[in-house]
PyMOL Python script that loads the backbone (N, CA, C, O; Angstrom):
from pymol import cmd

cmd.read_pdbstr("""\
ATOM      1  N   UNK A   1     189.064 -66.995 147.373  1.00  0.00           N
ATOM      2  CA  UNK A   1     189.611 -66.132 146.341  1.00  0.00           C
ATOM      3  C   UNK A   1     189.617 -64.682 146.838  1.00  0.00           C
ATOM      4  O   UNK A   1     188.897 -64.259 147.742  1.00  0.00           O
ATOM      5  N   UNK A   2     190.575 -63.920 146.094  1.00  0.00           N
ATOM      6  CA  UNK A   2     190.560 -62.159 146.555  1.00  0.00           C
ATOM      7  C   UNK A   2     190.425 -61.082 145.228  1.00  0.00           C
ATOM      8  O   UNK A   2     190.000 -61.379 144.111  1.00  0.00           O
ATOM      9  N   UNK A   3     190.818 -60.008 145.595  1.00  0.00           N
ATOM     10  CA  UNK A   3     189.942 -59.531 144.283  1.00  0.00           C
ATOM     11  C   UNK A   3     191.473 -58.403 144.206  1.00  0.00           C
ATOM     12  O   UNK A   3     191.998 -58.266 145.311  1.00  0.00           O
ATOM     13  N   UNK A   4     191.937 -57.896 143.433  1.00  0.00           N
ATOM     14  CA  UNK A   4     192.877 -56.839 143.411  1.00  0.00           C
ATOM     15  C   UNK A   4     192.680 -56.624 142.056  1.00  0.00           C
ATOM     16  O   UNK A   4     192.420 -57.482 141.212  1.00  0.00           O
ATOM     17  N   UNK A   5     192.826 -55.377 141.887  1.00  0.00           N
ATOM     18  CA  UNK A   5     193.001 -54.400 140.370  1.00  0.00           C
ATOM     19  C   UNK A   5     193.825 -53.832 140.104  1.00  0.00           C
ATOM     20  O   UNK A   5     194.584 -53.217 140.853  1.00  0.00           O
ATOM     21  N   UNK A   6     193.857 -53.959 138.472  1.00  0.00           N
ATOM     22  CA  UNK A   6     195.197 -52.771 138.292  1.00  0.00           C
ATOM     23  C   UNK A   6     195.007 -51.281 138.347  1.00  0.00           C
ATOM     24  O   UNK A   6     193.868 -50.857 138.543  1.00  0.00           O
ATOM     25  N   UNK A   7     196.028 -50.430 138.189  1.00  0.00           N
ATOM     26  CA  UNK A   7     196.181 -49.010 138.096  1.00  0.00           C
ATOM     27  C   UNK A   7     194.703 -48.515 137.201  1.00  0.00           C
ATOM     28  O   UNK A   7     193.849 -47.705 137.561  1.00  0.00           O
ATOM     29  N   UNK A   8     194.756 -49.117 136.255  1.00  0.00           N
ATOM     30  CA  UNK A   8     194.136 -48.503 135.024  1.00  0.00           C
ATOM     31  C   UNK A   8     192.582 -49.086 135.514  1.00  0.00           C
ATOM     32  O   UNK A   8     191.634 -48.302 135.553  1.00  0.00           O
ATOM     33  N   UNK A   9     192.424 -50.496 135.873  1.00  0.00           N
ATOM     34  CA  UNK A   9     191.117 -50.919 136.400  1.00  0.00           C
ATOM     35  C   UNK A   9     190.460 -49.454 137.613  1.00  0.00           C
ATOM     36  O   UNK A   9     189.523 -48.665 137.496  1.00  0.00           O
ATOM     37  N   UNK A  10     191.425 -49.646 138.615  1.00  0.00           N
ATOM     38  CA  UNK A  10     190.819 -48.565 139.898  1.00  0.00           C
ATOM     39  C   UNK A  10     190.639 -47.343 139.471  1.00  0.00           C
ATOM     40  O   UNK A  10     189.999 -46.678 140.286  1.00  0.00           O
ATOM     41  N   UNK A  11     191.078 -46.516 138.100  1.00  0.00           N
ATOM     42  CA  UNK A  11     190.922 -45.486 137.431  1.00  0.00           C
ATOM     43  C   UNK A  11     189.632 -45.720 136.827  1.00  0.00           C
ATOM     44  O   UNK A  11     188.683 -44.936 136.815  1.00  0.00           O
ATOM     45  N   UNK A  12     189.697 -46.980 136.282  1.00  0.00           N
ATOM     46  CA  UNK A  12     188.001 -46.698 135.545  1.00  0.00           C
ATOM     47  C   UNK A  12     186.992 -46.990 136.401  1.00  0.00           C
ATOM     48  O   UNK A  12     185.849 -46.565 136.226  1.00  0.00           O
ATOM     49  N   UNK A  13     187.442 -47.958 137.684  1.00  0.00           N
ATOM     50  CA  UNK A  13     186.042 -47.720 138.554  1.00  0.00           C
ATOM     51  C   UNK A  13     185.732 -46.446 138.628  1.00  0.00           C
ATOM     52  O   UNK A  13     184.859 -45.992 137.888  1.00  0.00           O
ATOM     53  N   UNK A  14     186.547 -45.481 139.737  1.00  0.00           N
ATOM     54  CA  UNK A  14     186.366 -44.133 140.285  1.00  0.00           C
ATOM     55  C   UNK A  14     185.609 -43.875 138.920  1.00  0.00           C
ATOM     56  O   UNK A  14     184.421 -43.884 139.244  1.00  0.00           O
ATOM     57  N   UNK A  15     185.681 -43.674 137.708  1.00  0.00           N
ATOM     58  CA  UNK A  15     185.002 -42.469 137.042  1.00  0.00           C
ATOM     59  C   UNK A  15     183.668 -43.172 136.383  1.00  0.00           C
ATOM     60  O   UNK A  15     183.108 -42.680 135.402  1.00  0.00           O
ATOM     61  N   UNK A  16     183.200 -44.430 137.056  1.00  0.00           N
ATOM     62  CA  UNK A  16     181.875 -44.700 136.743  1.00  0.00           C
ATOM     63  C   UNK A  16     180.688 -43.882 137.785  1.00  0.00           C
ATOM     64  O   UNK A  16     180.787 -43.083 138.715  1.00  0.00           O
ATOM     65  N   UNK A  17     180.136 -44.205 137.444  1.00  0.00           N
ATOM     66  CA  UNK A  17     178.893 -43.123 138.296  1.00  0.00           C
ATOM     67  C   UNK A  17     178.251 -43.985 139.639  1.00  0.00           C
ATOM     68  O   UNK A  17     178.535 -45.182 139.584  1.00  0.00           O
ATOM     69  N   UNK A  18     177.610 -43.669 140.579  1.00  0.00           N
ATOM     70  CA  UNK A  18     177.614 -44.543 141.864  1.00  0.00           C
ATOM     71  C   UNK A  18     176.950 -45.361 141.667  1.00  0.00           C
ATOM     72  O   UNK A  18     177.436 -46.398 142.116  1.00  0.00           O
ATOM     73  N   UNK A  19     175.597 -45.577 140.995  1.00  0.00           N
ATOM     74  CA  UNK A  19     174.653 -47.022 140.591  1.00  0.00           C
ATOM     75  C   UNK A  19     175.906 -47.819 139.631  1.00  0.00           C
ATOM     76  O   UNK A  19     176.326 -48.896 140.054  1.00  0.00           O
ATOM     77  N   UNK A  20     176.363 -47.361 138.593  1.00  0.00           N
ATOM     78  CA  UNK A  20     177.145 -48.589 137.751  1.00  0.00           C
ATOM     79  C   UNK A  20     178.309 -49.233 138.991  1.00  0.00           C
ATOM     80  O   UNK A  20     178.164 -50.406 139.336  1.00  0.00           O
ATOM     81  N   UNK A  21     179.271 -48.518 139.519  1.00  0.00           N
ATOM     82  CA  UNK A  21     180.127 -48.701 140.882  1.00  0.00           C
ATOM     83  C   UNK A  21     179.355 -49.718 141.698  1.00  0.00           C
ATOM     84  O   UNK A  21     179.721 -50.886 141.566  1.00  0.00           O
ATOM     85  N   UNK A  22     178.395 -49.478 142.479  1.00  0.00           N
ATOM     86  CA  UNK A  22     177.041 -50.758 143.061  1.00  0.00           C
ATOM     87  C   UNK A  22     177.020 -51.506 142.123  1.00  0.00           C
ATOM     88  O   UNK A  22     178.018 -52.227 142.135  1.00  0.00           O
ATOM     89  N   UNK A  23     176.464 -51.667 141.424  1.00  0.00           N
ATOM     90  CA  UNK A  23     176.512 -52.825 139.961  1.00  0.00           C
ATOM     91  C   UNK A  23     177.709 -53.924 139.777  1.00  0.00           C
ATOM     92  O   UNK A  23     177.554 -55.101 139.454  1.00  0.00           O
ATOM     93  N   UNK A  24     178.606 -53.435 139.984  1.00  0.00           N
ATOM     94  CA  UNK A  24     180.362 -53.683 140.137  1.00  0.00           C
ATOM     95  C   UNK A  24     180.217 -54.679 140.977  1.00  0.00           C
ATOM     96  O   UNK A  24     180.482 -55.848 140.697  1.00  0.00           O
ATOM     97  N   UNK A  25     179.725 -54.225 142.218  1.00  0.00           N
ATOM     98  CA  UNK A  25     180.559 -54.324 143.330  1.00  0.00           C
ATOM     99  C   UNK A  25     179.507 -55.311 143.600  1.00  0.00           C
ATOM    100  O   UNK A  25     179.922 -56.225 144.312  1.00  0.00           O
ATOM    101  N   UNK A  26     178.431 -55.402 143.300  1.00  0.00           N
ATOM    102  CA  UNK A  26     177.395 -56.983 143.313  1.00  0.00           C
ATOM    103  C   UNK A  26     177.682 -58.060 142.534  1.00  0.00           C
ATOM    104  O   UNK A  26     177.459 -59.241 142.798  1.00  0.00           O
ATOM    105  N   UNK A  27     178.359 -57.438 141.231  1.00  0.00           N
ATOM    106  CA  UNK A  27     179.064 -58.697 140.544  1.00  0.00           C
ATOM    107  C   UNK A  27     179.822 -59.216 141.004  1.00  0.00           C
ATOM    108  O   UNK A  27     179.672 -60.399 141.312  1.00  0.00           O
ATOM    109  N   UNK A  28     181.086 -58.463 141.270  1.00  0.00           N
ATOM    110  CA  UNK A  28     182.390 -58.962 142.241  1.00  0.00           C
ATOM    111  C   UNK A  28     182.003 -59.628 143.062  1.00  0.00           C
ATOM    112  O   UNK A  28     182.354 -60.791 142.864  1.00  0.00           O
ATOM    113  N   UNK A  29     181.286 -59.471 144.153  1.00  0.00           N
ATOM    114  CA  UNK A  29     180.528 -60.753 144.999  1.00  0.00           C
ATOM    115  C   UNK A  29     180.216 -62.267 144.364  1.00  0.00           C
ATOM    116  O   UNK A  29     180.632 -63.409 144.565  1.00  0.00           O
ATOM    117  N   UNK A  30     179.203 -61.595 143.444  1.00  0.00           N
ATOM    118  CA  UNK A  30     178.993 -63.175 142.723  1.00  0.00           C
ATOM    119  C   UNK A  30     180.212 -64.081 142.246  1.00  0.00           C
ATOM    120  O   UNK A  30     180.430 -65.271 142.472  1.00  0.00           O
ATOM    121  N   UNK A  31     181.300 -62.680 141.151  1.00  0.00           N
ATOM    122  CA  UNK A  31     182.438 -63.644 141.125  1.00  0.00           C
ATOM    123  C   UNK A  31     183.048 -64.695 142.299  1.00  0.00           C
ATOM    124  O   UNK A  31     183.067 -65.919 142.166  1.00  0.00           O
ATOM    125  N   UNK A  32     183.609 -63.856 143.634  1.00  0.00           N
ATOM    126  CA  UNK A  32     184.113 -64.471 144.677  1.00  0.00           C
ATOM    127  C   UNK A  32     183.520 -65.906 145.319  1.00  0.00           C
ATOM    128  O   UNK A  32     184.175 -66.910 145.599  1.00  0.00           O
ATOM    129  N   UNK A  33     182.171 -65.702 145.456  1.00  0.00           N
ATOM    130  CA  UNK A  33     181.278 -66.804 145.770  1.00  0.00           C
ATOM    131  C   UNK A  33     181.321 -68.097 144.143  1.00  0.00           C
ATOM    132  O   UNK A  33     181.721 -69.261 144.129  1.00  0.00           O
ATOM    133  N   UNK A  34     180.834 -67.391 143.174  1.00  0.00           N
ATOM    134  CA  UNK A  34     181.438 -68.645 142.357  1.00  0.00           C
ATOM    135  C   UNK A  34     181.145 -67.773 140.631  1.00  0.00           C
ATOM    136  O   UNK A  34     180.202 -67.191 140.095  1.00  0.00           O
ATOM    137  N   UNK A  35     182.675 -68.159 140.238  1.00  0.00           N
ATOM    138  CA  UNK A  35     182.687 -67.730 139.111  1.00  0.00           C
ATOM    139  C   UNK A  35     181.433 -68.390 138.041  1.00  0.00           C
ATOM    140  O   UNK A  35     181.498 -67.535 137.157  1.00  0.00           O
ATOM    141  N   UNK A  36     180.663 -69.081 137.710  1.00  0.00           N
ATOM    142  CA  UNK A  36     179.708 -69.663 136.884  1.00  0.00           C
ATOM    143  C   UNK A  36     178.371 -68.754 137.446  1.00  0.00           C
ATOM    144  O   UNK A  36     177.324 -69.047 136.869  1.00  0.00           O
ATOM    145  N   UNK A  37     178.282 -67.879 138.306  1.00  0.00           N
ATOM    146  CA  UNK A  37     177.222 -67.823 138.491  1.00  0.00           C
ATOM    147  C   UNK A  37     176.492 -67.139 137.551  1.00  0.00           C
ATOM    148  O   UNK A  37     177.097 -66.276 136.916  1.00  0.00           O
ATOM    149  N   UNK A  38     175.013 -67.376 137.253  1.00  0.00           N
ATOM    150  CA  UNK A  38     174.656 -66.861 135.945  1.00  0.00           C
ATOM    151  C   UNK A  38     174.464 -65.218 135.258  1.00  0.00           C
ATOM    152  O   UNK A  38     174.722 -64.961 134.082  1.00  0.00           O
ATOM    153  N   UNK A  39     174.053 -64.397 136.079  1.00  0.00           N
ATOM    154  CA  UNK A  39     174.512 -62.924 135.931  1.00  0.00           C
ATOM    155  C   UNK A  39     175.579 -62.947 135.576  1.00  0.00           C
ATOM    156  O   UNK A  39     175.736 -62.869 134.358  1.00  0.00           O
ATOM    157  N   UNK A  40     176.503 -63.037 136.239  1.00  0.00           N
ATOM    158  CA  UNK A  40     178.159 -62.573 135.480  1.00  0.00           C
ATOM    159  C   UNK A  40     178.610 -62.846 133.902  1.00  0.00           C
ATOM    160  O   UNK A  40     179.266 -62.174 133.107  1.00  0.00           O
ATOM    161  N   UNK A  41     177.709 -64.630 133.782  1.00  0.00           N
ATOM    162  CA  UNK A  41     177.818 -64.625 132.201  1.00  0.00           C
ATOM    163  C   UNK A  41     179.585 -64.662 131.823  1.00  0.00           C
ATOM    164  O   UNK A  41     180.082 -64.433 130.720  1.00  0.00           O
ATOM    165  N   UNK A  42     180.171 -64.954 132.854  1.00  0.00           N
ATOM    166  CA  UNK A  42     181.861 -65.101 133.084  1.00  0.00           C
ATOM    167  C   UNK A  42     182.050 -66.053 131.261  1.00  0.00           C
ATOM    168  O   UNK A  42     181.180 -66.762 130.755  1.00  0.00           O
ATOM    169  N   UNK A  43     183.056 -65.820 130.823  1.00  0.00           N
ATOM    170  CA  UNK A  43     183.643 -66.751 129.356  1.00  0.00           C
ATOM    171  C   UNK A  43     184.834 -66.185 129.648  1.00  0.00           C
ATOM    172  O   UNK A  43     185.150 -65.216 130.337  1.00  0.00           O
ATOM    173  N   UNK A  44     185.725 -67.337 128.691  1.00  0.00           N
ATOM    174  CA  UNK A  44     187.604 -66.618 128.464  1.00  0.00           C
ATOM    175  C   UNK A  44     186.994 -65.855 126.940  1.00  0.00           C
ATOM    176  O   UNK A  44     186.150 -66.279 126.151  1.00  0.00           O
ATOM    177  N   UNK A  45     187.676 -64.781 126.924  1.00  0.00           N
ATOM    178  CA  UNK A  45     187.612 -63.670 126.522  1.00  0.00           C
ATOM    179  C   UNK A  45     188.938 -63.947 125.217  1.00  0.00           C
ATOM    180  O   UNK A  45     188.777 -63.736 124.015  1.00  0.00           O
ATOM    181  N   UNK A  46     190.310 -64.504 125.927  1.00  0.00           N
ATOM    182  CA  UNK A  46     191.199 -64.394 125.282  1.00  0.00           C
ATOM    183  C   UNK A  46     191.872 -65.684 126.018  1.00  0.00           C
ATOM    184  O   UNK A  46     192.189 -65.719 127.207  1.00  0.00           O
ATOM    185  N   UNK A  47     192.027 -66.739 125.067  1.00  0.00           N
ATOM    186  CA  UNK A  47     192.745 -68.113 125.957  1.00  0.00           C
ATOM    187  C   UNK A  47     193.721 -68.291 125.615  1.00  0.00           C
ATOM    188  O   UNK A  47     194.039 -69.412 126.009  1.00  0.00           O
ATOM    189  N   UNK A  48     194.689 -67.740 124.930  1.00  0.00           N
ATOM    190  CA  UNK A  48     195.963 -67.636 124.493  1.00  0.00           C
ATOM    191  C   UNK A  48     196.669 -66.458 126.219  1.00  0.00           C
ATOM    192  O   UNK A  48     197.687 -66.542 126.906  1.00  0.00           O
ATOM    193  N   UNK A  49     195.816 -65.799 126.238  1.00  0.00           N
ATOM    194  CA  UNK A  49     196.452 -64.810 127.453  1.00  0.00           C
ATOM    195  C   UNK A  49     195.675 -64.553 128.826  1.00  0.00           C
ATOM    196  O   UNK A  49     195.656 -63.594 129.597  1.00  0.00           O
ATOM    197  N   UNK A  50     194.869 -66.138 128.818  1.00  0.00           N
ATOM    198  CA  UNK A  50     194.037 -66.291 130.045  1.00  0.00           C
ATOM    199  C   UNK A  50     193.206 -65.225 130.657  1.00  0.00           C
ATOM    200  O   UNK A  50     193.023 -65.195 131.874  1.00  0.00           O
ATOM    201  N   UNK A  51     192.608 -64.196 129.705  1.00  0.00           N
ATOM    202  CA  UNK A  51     191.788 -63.382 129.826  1.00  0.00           C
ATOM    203  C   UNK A  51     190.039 -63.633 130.234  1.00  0.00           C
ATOM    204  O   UNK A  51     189.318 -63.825 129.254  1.00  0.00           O
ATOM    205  N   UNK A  52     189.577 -63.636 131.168  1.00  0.00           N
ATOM    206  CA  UNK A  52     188.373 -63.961 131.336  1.00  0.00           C
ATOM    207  C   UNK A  52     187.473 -62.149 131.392  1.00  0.00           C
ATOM    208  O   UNK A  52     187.751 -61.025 131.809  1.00  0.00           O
ATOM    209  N   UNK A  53     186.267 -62.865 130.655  1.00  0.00           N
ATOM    210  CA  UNK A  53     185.191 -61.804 130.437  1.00  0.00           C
ATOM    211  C   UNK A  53     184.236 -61.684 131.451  1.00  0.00           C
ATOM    212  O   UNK A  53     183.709 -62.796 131.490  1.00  0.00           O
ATOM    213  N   UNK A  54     183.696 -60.951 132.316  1.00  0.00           N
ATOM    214  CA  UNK A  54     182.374 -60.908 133.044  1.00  0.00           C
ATOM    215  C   UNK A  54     181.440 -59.930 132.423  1.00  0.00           C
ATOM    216  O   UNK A  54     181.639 -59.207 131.447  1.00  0.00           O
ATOM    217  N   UNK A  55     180.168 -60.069 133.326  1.00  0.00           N
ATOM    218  CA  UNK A  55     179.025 -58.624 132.965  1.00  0.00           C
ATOM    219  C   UNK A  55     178.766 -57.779 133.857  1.00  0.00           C
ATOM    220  O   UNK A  55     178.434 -58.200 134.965  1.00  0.00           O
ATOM    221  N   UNK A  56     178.821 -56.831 133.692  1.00  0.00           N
ATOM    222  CA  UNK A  56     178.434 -55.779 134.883  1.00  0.00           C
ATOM    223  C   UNK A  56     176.871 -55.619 134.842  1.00  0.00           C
ATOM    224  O   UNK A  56     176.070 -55.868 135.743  1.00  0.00           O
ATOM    225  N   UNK A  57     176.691 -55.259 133.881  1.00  0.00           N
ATOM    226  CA  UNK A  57     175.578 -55.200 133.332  1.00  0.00           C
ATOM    227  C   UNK A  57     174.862 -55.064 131.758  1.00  0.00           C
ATOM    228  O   UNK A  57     175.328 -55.993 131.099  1.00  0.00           O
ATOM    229  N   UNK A  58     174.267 -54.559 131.233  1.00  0.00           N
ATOM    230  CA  UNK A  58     173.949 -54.931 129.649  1.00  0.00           C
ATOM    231  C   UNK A  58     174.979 -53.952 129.064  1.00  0.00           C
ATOM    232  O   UNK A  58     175.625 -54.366 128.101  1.00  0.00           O
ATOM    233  N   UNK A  59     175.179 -52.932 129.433  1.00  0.00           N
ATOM    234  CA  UNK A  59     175.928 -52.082 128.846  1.00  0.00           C
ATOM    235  C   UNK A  59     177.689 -51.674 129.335  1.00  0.00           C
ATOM    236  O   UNK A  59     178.531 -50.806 129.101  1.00  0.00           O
ATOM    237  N   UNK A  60     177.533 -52.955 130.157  1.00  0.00           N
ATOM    238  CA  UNK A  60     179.491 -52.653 130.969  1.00  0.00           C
ATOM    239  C   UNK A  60     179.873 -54.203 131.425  1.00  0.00           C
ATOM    240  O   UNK A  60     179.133 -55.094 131.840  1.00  0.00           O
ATOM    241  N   UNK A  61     181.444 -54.191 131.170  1.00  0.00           N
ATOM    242  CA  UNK A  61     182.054 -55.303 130.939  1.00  0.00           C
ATOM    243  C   UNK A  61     183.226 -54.948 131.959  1.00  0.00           C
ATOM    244  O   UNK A  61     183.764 -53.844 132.029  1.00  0.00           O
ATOM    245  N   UNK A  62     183.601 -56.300 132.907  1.00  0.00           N
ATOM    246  CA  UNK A  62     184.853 -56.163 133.053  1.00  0.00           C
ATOM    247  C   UNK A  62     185.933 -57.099 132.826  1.00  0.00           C
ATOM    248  O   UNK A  62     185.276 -58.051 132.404  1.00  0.00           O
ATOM    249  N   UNK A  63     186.999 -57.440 132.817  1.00  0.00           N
ATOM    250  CA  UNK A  63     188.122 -58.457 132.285  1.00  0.00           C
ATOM    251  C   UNK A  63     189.097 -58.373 133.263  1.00  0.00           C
ATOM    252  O   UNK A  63     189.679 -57.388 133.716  1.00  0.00           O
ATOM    253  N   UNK A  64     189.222 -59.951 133.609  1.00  0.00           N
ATOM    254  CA  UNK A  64     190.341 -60.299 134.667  1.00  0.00           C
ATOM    255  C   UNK A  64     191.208 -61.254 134.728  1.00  0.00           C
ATOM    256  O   UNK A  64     190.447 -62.152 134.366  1.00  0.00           O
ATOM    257  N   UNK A  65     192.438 -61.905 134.941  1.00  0.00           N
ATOM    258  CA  UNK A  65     192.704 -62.749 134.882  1.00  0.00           C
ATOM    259  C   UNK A  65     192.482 -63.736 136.335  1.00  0.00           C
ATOM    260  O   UNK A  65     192.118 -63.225 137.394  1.00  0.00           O
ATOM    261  N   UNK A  66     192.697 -64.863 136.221  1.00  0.00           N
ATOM    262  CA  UNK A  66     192.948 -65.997 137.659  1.00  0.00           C
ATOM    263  C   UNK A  66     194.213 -65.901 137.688  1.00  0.00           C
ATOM    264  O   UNK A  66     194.979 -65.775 136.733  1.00  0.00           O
ATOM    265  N   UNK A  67     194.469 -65.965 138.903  1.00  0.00           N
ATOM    266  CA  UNK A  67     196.213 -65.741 139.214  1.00  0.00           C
ATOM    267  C   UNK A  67     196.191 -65.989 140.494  1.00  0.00           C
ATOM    268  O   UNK A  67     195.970 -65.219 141.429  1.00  0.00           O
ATOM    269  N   UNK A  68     196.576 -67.761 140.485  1.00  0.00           N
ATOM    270  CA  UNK A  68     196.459 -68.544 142.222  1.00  0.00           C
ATOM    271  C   UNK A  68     194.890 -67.979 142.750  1.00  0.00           C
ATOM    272  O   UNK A  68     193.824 -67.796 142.162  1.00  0.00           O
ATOM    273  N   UNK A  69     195.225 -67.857 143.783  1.00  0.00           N
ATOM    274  CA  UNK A  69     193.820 -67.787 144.797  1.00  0.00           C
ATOM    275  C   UNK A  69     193.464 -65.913 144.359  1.00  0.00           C
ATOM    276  O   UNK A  69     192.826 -65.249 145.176  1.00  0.00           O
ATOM    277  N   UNK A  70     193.790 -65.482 143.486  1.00  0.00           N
ATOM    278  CA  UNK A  70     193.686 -63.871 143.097  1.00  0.00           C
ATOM    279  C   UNK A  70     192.850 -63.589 141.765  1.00  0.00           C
ATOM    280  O   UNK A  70     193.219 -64.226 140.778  1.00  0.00           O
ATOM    281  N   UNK A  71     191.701 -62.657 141.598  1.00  0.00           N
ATOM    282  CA  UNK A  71     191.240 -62.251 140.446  1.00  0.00           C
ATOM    283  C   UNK A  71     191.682 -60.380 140.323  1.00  0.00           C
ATOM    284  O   UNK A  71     191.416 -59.335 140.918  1.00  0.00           O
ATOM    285  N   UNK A  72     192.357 -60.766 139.360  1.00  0.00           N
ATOM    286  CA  UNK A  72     193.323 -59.318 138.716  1.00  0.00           C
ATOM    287  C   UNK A  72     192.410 -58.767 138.307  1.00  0.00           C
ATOM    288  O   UNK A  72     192.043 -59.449 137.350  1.00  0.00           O
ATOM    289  N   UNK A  73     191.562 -57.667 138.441  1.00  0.00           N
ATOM    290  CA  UNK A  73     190.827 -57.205 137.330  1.00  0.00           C
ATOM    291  C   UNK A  73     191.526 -55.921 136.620  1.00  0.00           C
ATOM    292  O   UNK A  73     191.880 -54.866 137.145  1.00  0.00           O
ATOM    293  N   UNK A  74     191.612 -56.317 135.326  1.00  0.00           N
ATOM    294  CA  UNK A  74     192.263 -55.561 134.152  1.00  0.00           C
ATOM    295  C   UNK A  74     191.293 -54.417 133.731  1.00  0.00           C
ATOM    296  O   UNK A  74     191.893 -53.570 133.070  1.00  0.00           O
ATOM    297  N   UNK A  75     190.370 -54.222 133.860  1.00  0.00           N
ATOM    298  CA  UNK A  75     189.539 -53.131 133.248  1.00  0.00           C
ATOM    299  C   UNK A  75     187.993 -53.337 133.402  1.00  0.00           C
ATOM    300  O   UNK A  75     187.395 -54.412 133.352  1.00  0.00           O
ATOM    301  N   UNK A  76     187.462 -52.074 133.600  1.00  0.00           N
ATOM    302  CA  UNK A  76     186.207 -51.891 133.592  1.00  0.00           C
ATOM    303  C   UNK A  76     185.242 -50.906 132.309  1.00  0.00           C
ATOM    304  O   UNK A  76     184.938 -49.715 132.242  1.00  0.00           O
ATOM    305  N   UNK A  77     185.003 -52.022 131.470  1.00  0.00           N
ATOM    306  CA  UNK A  77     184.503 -50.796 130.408  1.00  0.00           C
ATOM    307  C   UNK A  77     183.415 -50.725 129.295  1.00  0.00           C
ATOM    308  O   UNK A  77     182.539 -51.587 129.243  1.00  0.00           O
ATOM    309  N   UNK A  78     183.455 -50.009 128.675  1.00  0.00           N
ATOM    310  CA  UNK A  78     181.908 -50.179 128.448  1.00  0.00           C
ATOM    311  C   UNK A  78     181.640 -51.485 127.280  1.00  0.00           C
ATOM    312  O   UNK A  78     182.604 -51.761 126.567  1.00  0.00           O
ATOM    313  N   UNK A  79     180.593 -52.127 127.125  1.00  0.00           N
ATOM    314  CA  UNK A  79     180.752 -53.093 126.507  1.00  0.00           C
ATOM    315  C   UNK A  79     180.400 -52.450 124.872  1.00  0.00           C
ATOM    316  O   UNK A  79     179.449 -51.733 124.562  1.00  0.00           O
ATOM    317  N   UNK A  80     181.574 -53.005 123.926  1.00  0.00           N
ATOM    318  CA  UNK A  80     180.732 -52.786 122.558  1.00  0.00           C
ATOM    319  C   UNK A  80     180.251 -53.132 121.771  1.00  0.00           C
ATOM    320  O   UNK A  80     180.896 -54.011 121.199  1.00  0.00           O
ATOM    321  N   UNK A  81     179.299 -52.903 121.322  1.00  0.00           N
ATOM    322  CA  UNK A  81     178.046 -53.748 120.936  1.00  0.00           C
ATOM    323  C   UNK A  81     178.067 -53.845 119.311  1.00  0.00           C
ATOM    324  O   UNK A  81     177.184 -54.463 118.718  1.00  0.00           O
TER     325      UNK A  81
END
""", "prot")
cmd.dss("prot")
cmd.show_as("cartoon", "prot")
cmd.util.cbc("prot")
cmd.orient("prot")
């Protein structure tokens, strides 16, 4: 699998701070290696529009779709509680 983002995703990485960005970027691993893994806490989010949910961490969320051998990520943001 590969990882690509949209416009608006690579905008909200850049303006996270460098530990949440690391945080990211350890999840994304786990995704690639295997979506179930238990940190990520991965669910469809929206199954009408094949939206899947991950965790960044307790307080940040990101959302991506599967698309062939590709995970789109749609946004990085804060989770609301």
């Amino acid at each position: 699998m590969k990882l690509s983002f949209t416009h608006r995703a690579r905008d909200q990485v850049a303006s996270l701070s460098a530990s949440k960005q690391a945080r990211l970027e350890k999840q994304l691993a786990f995704l690639l290696g295997n979506l179930r893994h238990p940190s990520l806490r991965a669910k469809k989010y929206d199954e009408s529009r094949g939206i899947w949910q991950a965790r960044v961490d307790r307080d940040y969320r990101f959302y991506f779709l599967i698309e062939e051998d590709t995970y789109l990520i749609l946004s990085v943001i804060p989770h609301p509680k």
